[in-house]
C-alpha positions in Angstrom: 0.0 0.0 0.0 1.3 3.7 -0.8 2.5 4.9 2.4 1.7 8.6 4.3 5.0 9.3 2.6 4.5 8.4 -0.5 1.1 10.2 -0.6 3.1 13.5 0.8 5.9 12.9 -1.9 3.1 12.5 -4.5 1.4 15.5 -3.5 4.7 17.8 -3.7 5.7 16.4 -7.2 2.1 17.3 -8.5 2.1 20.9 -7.2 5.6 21.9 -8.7 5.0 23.5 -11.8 7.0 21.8 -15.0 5.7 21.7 -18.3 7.6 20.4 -21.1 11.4 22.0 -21.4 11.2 23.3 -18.1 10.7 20.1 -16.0 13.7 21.1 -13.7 11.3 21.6 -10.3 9.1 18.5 -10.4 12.7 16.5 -11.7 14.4 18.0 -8.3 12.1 17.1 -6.2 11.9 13.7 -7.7 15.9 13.2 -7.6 15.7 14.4 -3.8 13.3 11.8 -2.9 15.2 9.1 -4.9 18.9 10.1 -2.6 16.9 8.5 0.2 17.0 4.8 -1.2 18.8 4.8 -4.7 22.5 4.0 -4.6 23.1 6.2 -7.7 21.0 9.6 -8.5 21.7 11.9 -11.3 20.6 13.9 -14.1 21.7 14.9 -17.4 21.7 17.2 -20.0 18.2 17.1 -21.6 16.6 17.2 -17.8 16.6 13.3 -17.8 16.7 12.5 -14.2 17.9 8.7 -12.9 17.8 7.1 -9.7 19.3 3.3 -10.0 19.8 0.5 -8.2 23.1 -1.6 -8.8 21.4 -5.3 -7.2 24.9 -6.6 -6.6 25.4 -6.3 -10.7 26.9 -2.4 -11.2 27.8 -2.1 -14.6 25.6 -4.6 -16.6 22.4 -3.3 -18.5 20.1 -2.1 -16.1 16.0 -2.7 -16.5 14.6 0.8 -17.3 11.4 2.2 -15.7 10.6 5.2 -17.1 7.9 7.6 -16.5 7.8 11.7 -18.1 7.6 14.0 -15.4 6.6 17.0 -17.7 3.3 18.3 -18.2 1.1 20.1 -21.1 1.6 24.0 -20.2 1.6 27.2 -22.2 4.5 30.3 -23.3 3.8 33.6 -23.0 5.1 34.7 -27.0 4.1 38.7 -26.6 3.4 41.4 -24.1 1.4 44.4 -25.5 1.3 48.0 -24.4 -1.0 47.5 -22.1 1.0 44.8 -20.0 -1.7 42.0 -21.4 0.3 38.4 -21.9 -0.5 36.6 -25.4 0.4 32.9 -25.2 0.6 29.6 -27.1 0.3 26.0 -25.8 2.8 24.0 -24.8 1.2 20.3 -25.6 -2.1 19.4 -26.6 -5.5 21.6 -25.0 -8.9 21.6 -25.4 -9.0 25.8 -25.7 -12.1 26.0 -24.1 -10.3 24.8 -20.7 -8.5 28.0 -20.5 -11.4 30.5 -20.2 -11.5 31.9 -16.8 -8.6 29.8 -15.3 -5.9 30.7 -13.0 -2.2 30.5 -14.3 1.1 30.3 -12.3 4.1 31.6 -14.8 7.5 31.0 -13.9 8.8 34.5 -14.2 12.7 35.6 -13.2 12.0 36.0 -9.6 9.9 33.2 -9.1 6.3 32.5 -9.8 4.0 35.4 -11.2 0.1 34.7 -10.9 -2.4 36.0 -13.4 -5.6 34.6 -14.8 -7.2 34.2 -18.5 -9.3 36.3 -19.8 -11.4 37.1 -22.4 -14.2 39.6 -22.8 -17.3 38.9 -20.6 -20.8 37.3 -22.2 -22.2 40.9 -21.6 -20.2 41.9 -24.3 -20.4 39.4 -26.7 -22.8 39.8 -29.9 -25.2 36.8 -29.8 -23.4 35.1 -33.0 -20.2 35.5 -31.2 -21.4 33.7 -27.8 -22.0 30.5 -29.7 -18.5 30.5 -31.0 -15.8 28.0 -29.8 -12.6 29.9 -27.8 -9.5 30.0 -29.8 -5.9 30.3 -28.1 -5.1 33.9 -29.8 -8.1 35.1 -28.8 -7.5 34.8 -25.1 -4.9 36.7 -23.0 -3.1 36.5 -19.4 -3.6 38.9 -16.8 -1.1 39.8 -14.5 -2.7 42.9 -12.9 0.5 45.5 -14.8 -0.6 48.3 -16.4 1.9 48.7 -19.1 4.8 46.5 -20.9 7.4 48.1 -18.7 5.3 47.1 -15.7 4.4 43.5 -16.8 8.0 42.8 -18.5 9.9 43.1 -15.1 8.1 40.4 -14.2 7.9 38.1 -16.8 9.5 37.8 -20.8 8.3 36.3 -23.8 9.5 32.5 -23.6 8.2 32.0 -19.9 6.4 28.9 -19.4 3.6 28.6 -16.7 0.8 25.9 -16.1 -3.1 26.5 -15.0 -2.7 27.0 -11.4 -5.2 24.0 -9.5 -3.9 22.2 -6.5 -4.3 18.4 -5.4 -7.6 17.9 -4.1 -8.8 14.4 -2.6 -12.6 13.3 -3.3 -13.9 9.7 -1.7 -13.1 6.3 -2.7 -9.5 7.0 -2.9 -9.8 10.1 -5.6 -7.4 12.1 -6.0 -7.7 15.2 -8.2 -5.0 17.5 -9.7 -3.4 19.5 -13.1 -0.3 17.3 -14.2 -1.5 13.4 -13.1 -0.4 13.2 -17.2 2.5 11.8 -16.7 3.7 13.5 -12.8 1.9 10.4 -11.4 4.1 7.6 -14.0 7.6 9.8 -12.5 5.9 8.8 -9.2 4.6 5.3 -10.0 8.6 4.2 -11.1 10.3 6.0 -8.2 7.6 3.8 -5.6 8.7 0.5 -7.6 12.3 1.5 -7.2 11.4 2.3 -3.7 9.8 -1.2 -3.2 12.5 -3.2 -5.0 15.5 -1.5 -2.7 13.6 -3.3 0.3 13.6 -6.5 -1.9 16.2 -6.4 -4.2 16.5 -7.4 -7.9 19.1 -10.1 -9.6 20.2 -6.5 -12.4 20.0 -3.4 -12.0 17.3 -1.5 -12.4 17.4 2.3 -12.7 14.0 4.6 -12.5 13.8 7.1 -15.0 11.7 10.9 -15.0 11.8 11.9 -18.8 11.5 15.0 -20.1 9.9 16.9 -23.0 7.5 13.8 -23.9 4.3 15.8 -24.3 5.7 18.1 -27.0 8.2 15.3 -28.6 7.2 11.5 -27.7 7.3 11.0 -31.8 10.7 12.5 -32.1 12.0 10.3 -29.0 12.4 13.4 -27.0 14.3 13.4 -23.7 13.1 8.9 -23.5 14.9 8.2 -26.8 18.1 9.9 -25.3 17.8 8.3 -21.7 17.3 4.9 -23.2 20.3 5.3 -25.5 22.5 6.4 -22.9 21.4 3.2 -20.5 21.5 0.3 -23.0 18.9 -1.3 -21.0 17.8 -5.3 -21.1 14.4 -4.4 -21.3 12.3 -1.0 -20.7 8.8 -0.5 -18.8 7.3 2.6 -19.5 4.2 3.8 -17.4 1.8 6.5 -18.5 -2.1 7.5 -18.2 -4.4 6.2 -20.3 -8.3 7.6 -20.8 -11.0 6.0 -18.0 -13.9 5.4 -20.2 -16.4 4.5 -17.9 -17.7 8.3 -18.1 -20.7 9.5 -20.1 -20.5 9.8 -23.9 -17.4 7.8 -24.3 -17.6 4.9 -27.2 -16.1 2.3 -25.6 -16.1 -0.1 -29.0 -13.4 2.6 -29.9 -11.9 3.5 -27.3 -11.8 0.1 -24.7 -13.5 -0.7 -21.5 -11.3 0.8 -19.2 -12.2 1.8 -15.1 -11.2 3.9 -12.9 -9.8 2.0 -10.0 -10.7 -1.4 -12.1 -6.6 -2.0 -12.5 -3.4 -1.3 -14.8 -3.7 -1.1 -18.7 -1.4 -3.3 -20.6 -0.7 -2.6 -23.8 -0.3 -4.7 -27.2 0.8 -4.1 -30.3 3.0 -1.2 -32.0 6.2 -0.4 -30.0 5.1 -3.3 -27.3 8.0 -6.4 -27.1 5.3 -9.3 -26.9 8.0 -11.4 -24.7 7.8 -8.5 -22.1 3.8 -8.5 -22.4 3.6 -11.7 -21.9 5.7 -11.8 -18.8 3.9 -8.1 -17.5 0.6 -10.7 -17.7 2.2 -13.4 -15.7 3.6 -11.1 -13.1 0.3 -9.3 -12.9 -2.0 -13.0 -12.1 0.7 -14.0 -9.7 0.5 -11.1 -7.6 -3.2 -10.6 -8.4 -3.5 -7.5 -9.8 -5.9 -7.0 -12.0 -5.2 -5.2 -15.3 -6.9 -4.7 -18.8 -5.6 -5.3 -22.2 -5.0 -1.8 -24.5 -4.8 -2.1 -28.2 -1.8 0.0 -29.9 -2.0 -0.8 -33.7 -0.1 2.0 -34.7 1.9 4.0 -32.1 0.9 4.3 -28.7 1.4 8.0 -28.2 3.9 7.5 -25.5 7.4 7.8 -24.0 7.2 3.6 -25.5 7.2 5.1 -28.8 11.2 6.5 -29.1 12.4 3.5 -26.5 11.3 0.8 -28.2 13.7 2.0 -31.1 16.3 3.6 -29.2 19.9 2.5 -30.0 19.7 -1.0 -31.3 16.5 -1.6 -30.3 14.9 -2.3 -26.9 12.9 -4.7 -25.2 9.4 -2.5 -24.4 6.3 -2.4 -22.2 3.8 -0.3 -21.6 1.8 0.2 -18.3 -0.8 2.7 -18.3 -2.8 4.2 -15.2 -6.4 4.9 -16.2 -7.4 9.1 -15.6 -10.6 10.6 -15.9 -10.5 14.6 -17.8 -7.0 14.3 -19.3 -5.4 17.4 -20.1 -7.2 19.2 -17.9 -6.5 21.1 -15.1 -8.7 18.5 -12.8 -7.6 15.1 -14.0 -9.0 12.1 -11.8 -6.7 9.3 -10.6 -7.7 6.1 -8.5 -5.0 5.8 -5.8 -5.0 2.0 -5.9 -3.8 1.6 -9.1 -0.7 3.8 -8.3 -0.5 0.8 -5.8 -1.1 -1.6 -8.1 1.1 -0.1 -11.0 4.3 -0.3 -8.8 3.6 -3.9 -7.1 3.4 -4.9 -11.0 6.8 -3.2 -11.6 8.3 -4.2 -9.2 7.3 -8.1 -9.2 8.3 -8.0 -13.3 11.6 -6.3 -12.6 12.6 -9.0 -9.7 11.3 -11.8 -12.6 14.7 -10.5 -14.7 17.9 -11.7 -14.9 20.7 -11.3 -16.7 20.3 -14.0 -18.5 16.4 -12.9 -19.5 15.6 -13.4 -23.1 13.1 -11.2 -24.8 13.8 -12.1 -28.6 10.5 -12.9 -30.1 10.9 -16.4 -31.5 
C-alpha cells in the first residue's frame, strides 16, 4: 500500500510547476526523494533525471522504468502596451479549458500569478457567444498596467501551467493539473522504492523523462535516456483515458475503469515477450489489469524507446485518468498501488540472463 510518505511525496511532485522543457522543479524534487533509497542519483543534459539501483550487478544493462515527469503548459510569446500576456500551448489543449482559469508563470523572480481572460458574455454579440474559444483570442492577466510594468516580471519564452492544486474526493480520488504523466515519474520511483527493500538479480534504474508531451514522436528526452542506459528491457508507465464516463464509445476506445486495475498494452512499439511476462507477473501477484490495443503508435514515452539505439525490449503500463489534459484530471490511488507492485514483481522476474527475442 502507498504509504503517508509516498502520498506526501506525490502531492509535492504534483504541485511543482514543469511543463515540457522546463521540467527542472518536479525533476528536483523527484531526484531528492530518490537520494533517500537509490545508490546512484543523477541527471543529465536534456533534464533526464535517474535514480538506480546496482542489485549486486553495477555495470551490466540495467531494466529501465521510465515515467515523463513533464506536463502540457503554455509560453507567453508577446506582451502588449498595455502589460496584457499573449500565449501559445505547450502540448495538446482543449481551448475551451483555459477561459477563466488561473495560471502560475514561472517568471525571473519566481512565480508570477495571473488569470485568462477574455471579454465577458455581456459583451459578446449573440453570433459570437456561440462560438468556440480559440488560443489567440485569449490573454493573461497579470494585474500590470503597461509592458514596462508587466516585462519586469515576466518575458516572452516563460512557461507557466493553470494554477489547480491536489484535491482528494472519496473512494481513494485524488484530483490534480499534471497526473499526465507527474503520477508515472511517481509510479517508477515507488517501484524503485519497493524493489531497494527486496532487491533485484540486475539493475534497475528509475527514469523521469523530459519533454514527452511536446516530442514522444521525435524520441524526446526517453529516446536519449534509453540510449544512454543500454537497457535489457524497458517498462514505461503513463495515463491512459478511463472510459467509464458519459458519452465515451467504448467499441473505440476500450473498456477501461477507474480503480478497475493497470492497462497493458499490445501491439506497436510493445515487445510481446515482455507482455507476456507483465501478464504473468500481474495474475501472480493478483493484480488486476486490462488489455490496450496499440496498432499504430501508442502515443507514448514507448514510442522512441522501443527504437532507441539498437533496439529495446518495451512495455507499456498505463494508469487509467478521468479529464486528461485538464487542469482537474482524476486518478484512482489504488492503481498507483497496483502499477508499482506490478513493476516491481516484473523487474525482480529479470535476470541477466532474461531473453526477450521474439521467436
Amino acid at each position: 500500500m502507498l504509504t503517508d510518505a509516498s502520498l506526501t511525496f506525490l502531492t509535492a511532485l504534483l504541485d511543482a510547476p514543469g511543463p515540457s522543457g522546463f521540467e527542472a522543479a518536479p525533476a528536483r524534487r523527484w531526484r531528492s526523494e530518490a537520494q533517500g533509497f537509490a545508490d546512484e542519483v543523477r541527471v543529465d543534459v536534456n533534464g533526464n533525471s535517474f535514480a538506480t539501483l546496482h542489485g549486486g550487478a553495477a555495470g551490466r544493462p540495467p531494466v529501465m522504468l521510465a515515467g515523463h515527469v513533464d506536463e502540457i503548459g503554455l509560453m507567453v510569446v508577446h506582451i502588449d502596451d498595455q502589460g496584457y500576456l499573449w500565449f501559445e500551448t505547450i502540448g495538446g489543449w482543449d481551448p475551451q479549458v483555459f477561459v477563466g482559469q488561473r495560471v502560475t508563470l514561472l517568471g525571473r523572480e519566481g512565480p508570477v500569478l495571473g488569470l485568462i481572460g477574455k471579454p465577458a458574455i455581456h459583451l459578446i454579440g449573440k453570433e459570437d457567444r456561440e462560438k468556440v474559444s480559440k488560443v489567440g483570442d485569449l490573454w493573461i492577466d497579470i494585474g500590470a498596467t503597461s509592458k514596462a510594468e508587466a516585462g519586469a516580471m515576466i518575458r516572452v519564452g516563460d512557461a507557466g501551467v493553470l494554477a489547480a492544486g491536489v484535491l482528494r474526493l472519496p473512494n481513494g480520488r485524488l484530483v490534480s493539473r499534471s497526473l499526465d504523466n507527474r503520477i508515472g515519474a511517481f509510479v517508477v520511483l515507488e517501484a524503485l522504492r519497493r524493489i531497494a527493500t527486496t532487491p533485484a538479480s540486475v539493475p534497475v534504474t528509475a527514469v523521469a523523462t523530459a519533454q514527452e508531451e511536446i516530442a514522444f514522436s521525435g524520441g524526446g528526452g526517453a529516446r536519449t535516456s534509453a540510449t544512454g542506459l543500454s537497457p535489457l528491457a524497458a517498462i514505461v508507465v503513463d495515463v491512459t483515458h478511463a472510459t467509464d464516463t458519459p458519452a465515451v464509445e467504448k467499441k473505440k476506445h476500450g473498456d477501461v475503469a477507474l480503480g478497475g486495475g493497470v492497462v497493458l498494452s499490445r501491439g506497436s512499439a510493445i515487445n510481446s515477450c515482455v507482455f507476456d511476462l507483465l501478464v504473468q507477473v500481474a495474475e501472480a501477484e493478483g493484480i488486476p489489469f486490462a488489455i490496450q490495443a496499440a496498432p499504430r503508435d501508442t502515443g507514448t514515452d514507448a514510442d522512441a524507446i522501443f527504437t532507441a539505439h539498437h533496439g529495446v525490449a518495451t512495455g507499456l503500463v498505463s494508469v487509467p485518468i478521468r479529464y486528461m489534459h485538464s487542469p482537474n484530471e482524476v486518478v484512482a490511488l489504488e492503481d498507483l498501488d497496483r502499477a508499482a507492485m506490478l513493476l516491481a514483481a516484473f523487474a525482480r522476474r529479470i535476470t541477466s540472463e532474461s531473453d526477450f527475442v521474439p521467436r
